[in-house]
N, C-alpha and C positions, 0 to 999 in steps of 0.2 A: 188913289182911285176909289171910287165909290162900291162898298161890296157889292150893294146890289145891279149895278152895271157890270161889273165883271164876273159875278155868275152868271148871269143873263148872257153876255158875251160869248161866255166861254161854252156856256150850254148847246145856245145857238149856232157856235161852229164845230156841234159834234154830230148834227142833222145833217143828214145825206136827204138833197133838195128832191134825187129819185123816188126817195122814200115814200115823201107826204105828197106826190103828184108834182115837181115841178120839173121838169126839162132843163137840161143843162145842154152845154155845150163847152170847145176848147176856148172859147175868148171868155169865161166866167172868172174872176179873180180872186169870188170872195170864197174863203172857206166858211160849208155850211150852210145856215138860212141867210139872209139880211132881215134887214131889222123890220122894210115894209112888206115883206114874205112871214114872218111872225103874226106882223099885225094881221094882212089880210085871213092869214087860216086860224088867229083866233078870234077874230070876227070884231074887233076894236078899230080906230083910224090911226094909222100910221105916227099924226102929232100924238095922241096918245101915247101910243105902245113907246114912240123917245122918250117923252117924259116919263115913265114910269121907270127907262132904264137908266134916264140920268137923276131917276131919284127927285123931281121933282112933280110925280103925281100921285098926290100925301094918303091918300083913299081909296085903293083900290079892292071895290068887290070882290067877295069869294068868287060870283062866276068870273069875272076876268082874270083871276090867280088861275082859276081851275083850267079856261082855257089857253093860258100861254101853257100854262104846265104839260097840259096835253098835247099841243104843236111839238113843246119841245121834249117829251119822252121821259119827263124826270119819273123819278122812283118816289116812293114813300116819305125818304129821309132826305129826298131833294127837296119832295113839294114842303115840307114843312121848315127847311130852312128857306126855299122861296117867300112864305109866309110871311116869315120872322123879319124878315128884309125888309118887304115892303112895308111892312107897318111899326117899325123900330122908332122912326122918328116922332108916334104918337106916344106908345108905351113901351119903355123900356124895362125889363126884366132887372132887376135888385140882387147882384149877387148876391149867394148866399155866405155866410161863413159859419163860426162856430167852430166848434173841437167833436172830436168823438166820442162820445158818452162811454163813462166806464162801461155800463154792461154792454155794452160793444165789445169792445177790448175783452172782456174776459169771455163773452160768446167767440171770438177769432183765437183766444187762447185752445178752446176746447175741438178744433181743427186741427191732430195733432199729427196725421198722417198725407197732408198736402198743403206747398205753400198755401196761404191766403191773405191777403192782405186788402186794406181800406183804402183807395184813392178818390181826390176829386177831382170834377171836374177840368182842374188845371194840371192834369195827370201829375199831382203832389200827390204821393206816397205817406199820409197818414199815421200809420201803422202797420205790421207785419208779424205774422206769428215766426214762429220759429225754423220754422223750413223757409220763408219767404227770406228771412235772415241770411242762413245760410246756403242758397240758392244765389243771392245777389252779390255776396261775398262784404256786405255792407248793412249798417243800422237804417233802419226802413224812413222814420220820420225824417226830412231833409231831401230824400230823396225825389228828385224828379223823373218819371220815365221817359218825355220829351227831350230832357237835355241827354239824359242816361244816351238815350240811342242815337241822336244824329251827332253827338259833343264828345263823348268817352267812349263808346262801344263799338263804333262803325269800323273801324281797325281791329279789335278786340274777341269779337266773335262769340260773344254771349247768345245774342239774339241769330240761332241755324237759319231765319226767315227775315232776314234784316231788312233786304229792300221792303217785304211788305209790311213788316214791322212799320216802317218808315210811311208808308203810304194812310194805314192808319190810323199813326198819331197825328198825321196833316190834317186829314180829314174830320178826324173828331175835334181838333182845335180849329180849326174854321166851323163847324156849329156851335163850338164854345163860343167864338165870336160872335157869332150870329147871332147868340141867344141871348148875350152878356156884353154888350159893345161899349159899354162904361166903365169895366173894369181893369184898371190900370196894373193890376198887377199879368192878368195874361195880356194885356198890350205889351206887357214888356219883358213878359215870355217869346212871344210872336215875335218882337225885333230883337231881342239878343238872337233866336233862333235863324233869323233874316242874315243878321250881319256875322256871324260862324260859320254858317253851312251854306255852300253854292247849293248843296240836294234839297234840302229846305225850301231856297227860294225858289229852285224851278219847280217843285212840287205846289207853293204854297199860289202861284202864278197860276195855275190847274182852276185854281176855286173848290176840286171837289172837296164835297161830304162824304163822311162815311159816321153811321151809327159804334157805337160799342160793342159788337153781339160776341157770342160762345162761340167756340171752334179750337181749334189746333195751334197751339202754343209750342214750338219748339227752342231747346236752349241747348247749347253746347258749355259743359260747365267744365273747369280744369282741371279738376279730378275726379265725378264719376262720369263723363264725357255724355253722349247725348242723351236729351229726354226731349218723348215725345208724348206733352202733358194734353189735355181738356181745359180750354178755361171757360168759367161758367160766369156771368158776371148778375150781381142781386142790384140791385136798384133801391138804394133805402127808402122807406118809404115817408121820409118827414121834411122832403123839398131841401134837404142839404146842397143838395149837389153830387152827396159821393157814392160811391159803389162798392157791393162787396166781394171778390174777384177770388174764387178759388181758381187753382190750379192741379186736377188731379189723374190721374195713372188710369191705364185700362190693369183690372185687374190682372195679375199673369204673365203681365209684361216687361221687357227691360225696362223700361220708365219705371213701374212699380217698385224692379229690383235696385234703381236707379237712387228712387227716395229714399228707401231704406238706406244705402250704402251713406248716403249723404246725413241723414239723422245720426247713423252711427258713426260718421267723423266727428259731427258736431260734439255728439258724447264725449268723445277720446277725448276732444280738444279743450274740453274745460266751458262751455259755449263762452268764447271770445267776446262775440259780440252780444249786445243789449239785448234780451228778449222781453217780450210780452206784458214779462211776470215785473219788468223793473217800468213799464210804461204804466202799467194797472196804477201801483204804488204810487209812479208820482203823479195821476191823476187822482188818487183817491185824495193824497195828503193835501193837491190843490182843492177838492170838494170838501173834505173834511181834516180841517187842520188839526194835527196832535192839541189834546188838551193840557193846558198850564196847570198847572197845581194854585191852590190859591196861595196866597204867600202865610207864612207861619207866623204871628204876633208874637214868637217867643226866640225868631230867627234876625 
C-alpha cells in the first residue's frame, strides 16, 4: 500500500463528519470523512483529492497540503510528514551515515552522573556512556531499541511504559520512513519488525507519527528496581541523523538514589561491560594509527 494513501486514509477516518458540519445518520457506513467530503472542505475536485491519495498527483501546492491538513486536523509532526509524502517521488532525502566523531565520544564520556547515549535515526544505539551501559545490562553499539522493545523486552519488563514505549518507536520509524524511503537498511528493520510482532503490525497499520521529544522515561531495572528518569534528547547539528539523549534524576529523589546505587554496582563489579573509554581508543587508533618505527639498517 502506498504510504501516502494510507496516512490520508487513516487520518480521514479519525474525523467525526459532526465536527467539520456534516450530518450523519444510522445508514452512514464509512468511518470518518470520505474522500469527496475531504475534497469539498478543502476546496480541491474530488478527481484531484483520489489522485493525490493514490499517489498519483506528483505536485501538489503548499495551499492544497495546507488545506487537506486542515480538514483533517493534523498536528505539526503530521503536517510535515504529509509534506514528505507528497513530494517523495520528486526528491528524495539521502540517508545519512557516517560514525560518531571522537570528540563526541569523549564529550558523552564526561556525562558521568546519567545514562546518555548516541542513537540514530534507525533507533541504532551508537554509543553509551557508562550508566547507559549499565542501565541496559548490555554494550551499547549493536544495540537496537526497536528490536530491544517489541523482540527481547516485552515479556521482560525493562521498559515500566512499555505499551507507550511501543507506540513511540512506531511512530518515529514511520517518519523515518517518510523522510528516508530508499533506505534499505530500515526497510528491513520495518519488515523483520512486521513479521516478529503481531503489536508491531497492528500499530504499524495506524500510520501515526510521532516526533522524538523530552518527557518521562521509566525503567524497572533488576537490581536497583524502578527509575523514574527525564529524557532530554539534543538534535546534533551536522544533518547525521542522530541524537543525543540524556536520561537524568530529579534531584532528591529515588531515581537520583536509584543511579547512584547502579554506578556503584558497576564499581564493585569490575565494569563488565565495554565502556566509553574502550570505544574512544578504538576510534582514535582508527583516525590515527600507532606509528611504525622506521626499520633499522643495522636490524
Amino acid at each position: 500500500m502506498d504510504d501516502l494513501a494510507g496516512f490520508l486514509r487513516t487520518r480521514r477516518s479519525r474525523v467525526d463528519p459532526a465536527a467539520v458540519g456534516i450530518p450523519t445518520d444510522s445508514r452512514r457506513r464509512v468511518e470518518g470523512l470520505r474522500r469527496e467530503e475531504v475534497a469539498h472542505l478543502s476546496g480541491v475536485s474530488v478527481d484531484y483529492y483520489v489522485r493525490l491519495e493514490q499517489g498519483r498527483a506528483t505536485q501538489p501546492s503548499e495551499q492544497v497540503l495546507d488545506a487537506i491538513a486542515r480538514v483533517l486536523g493534523l498536528d505539526e509532526t503530521e503536517r510535515g510528514h504529509l509534506y514528505r509524502l507528497a513530494r517523495q517521488r520528486r526528491r528524495r532525502a539521502k540517508a545519512p551515515g557516517g560514525r560518531v566523531r571522537t570528540d563526541l565520544l569523549r564529550v558523552l564520556d564526561l556525562v558521568a552522573d546519567a545514562p546518555a547515549l548516541i542513537m540514530d535515526y534507525r533507533l541504532d544505539v551508537l554509543a553509551g556512556n557508562r550508566l547507559a551501559v549499565l542501565l541496559y545490562g548490555r554494550p551499547m553499539p549493536g544495540l537496537n531499541t526497536a528490536r530491544h522493545i517489541f523482540l527481547e523486552e516485552a515479556e521482560r519488563g525493562l521498559y515500566a511504559d512499555w505499551e507507550k514505549c511501543t507506540l513511540d518507536v512506531v511512530g518515529h520509524l514511520r517518519l523515518a520512513a517518510g523522510k528516508y524511503p530508499g533506505d534499505p537498511r530500515l526497510a528491513s528493520l520495518i519488515g523483520e519488525l512486521a513479521m516478529r510482532s503481531e503489536r508491531f503490525r497492528r500499530l504499524w497499520a495506524r500510520a501515526d507519527v510521532r516526533a522524538r521529544a523530552h518527557g518521562r522515561k521509566a525503567y524497572r531495572h533488576p537490581l536497583v528496581g524502578l527509575l523514574e528518569l527525564h529524557q532530554e534528547n539534543f538534535a546534533l547539528p551536522d544533518e547525521s541523523g542522530m541524537e543525543l539523549l540524556v536520561l537524568s534524576a530529579a534531584p532528591d529523589s529515588p531515581a537520583e538514589d536509584g543511579l547512584r546505587l547502579l554506578a556503584g554496582l558497576g564499581a564493585g563489579s569490575g565494569d563488565a561491560h565495554p565502556t566509553v573509554d574502550a570505544q574512544i581508543r578504538e576510534q582514535l587508533n582508527d583516525a590515527h594509527p600507532p606509528e611504525v618505527p622506521p626499520a633499522c639498517g643495522r636490524c
